[in-house]
C-alpha positions, -999 to +999 in steps of 0.1 A: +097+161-108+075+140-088+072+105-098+038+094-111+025+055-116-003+043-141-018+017-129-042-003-153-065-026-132-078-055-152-099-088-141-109-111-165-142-122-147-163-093-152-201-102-142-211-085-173-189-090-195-163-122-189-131-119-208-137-083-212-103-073-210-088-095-237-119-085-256-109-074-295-116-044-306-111-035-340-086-066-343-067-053-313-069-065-276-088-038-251-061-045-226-033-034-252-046-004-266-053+005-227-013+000-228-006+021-254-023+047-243-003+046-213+028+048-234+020+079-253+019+094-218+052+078-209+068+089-241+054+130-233+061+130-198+091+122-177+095+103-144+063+082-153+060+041-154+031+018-159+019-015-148-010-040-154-020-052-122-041-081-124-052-122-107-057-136-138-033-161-149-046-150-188-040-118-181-006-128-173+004-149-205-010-121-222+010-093-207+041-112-211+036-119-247+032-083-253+063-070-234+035-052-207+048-043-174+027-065-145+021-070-113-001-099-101-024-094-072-047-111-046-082-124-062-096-111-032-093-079-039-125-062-035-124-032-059-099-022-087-087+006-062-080-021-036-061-042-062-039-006-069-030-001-033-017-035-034+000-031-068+015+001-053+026-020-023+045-042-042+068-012-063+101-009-052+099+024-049+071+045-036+053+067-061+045+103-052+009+101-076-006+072-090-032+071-117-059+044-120-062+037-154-090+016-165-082-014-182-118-013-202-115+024-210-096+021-248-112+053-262-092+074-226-071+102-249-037+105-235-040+139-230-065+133-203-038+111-180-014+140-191-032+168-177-041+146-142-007+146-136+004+181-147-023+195-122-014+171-096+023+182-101+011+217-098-007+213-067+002+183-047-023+193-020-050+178-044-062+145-028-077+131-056-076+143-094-096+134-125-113+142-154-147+162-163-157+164-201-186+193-208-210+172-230-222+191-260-261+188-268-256+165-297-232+140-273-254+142-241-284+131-266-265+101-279-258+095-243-293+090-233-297+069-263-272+046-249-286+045-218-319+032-229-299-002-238-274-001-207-284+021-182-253+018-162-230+030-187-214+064-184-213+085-150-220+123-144-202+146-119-217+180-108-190+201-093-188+230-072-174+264-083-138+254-075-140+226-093-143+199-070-170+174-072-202+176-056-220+147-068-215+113-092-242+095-108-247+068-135-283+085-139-274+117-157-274+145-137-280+177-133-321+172-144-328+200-171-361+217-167-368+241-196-348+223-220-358+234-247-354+270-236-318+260-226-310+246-257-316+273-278-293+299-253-265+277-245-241+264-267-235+231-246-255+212-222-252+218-186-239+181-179-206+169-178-196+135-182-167+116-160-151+091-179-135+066-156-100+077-146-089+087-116-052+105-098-047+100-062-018+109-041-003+082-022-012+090+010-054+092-002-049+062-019-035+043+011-061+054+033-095+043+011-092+002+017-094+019+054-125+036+048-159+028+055-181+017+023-207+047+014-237+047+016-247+061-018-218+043-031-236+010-021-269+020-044-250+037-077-223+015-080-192+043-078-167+039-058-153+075-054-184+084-035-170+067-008-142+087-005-166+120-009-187+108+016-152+103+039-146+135+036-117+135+001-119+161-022-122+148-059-111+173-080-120+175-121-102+189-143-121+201-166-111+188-203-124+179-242-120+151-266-105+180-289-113+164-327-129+134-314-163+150-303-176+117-303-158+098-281-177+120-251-206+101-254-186+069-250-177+053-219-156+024-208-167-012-222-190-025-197-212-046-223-210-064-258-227-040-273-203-012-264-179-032-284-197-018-317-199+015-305-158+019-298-157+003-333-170+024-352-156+052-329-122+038-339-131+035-379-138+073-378-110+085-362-083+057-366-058+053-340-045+081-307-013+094-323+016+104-298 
């Protein structure tokens, strides 16, 4: 069995949102339930450790009075994948695949991380690995609801027919002419939503601090169009929030307000189980 590494980036000053992820959600610290979630995984699947990795000398305190696994960086890291190649760095033993867990995604199902690694240990000629949810009519129209009060929430991937990505946005893509038509013949919406996590094998992830910035990375904000525009493969898997149809409207906490939301998402549907 390969070994596999979750690593949950997490600064404290957030531009948007400062303190973001000692944040409380539901009386519960985003950065911990980002840890438990990590757990599950590490309970269901063997050969599997997680660390915090982080600059923040809160972050610290915090991770130590919660028994969390962490590994302190540079604060000059320029990106949360930068801060994971360093993290890596710092392991005493190499991983083979190393998943970037976001520290201000609490509402990630374990399942998600689960199947990243089961297709990465399936296929190890997959450069990079992650997630694709199929948004149901109802969830893609709550999305655009969301998006009239923070635009930059929530990214969409269009993939090719072998499932590798073709394109990320934060504007939701792909534009749906006939909708209405479409609605009534299809029992989801053409768009699927990509909900922040990400596998890379530890040669991929190595190489992107390398790697030129892109250029369509610069303007949408998204990272893992530089590696697309490098010439990486991103693959999705694709995948469901099973019971939780919900949550697929949801995406990491990038604002006060999406604070409420996870909420109320968590007071419907209570806690992940293992």
């Amino acid at each position: 069995m390969r070994k596999s590494v979750i690593i949950i980036p997490a600064r404290y000053d957030s531009i948007r949102f400062p303190g973001k992820p000692l944040a409380k959600i539901a009386g519960k610290e985003m950065l911990l339930r980002v840890w438990e979630i990590a757990n599950i995984v590490i309970n269901n699947i063997s050969n599997v450790e997680a660390y915090v990795a982080t600059d923040d000398e809160r972050i610290e305190v915090f991770c130590k009075e919660n028994s969390i696994n962490y590994i302190m960086t540079s604060p000059e890291c320029a990106t949360g994948t930068d801060r994971i190649v360093e993290a890596v760095s710092k392991l005493d033993t190499k991983p083979d695949f190393i998943i970037n867990m976001q520290g201000d995604n609490p509402l990630c199902p374990p399942w998600f991380v689960e199947e990243l690694i089961k297709t990465y240990n399936e296929d190890n000629s997959i450069e990079v690995v992650t997630p694709a949810v199929n948004l149901t009519w109802k969830a893609l129209d709550r999305l655009i609801e969301n998006k009239k009060t923070t635009p930059f929430s929530g990214t969409c991937v269009t993939m090719d027919k072998a499932g590798y990505a073709l394109y990320f946005s934060k504007n939701i893509i792909p534009a749906i002419r006939k909708e209405e038509k479409h609605r009534k013949t299809m029992d989801s919406s053409p768009v699927y939503r990509q909900p922040g996590l990400y596998g890379y094998r530890i040669d991929v992830l190595e190489k992107v601090p390398t790697l030129e910035k892109g250029y369509y990375e610069d303007f949408e904000g998204l990272e893992q169009l530089r590696f697309m525009e490098n010439g990486i493969k991103v693959k999705c898997v694709k995948t469901n929030y099973k019971d939780r149809e919900d949550l697929a409207y949801m995406s990491g906490i990038d604002s006060p307000e999406d604070v409420f939301r996870a909420e109320k998402l968590f007071k419907k549907y209570g806690e992940f189980s293992k």
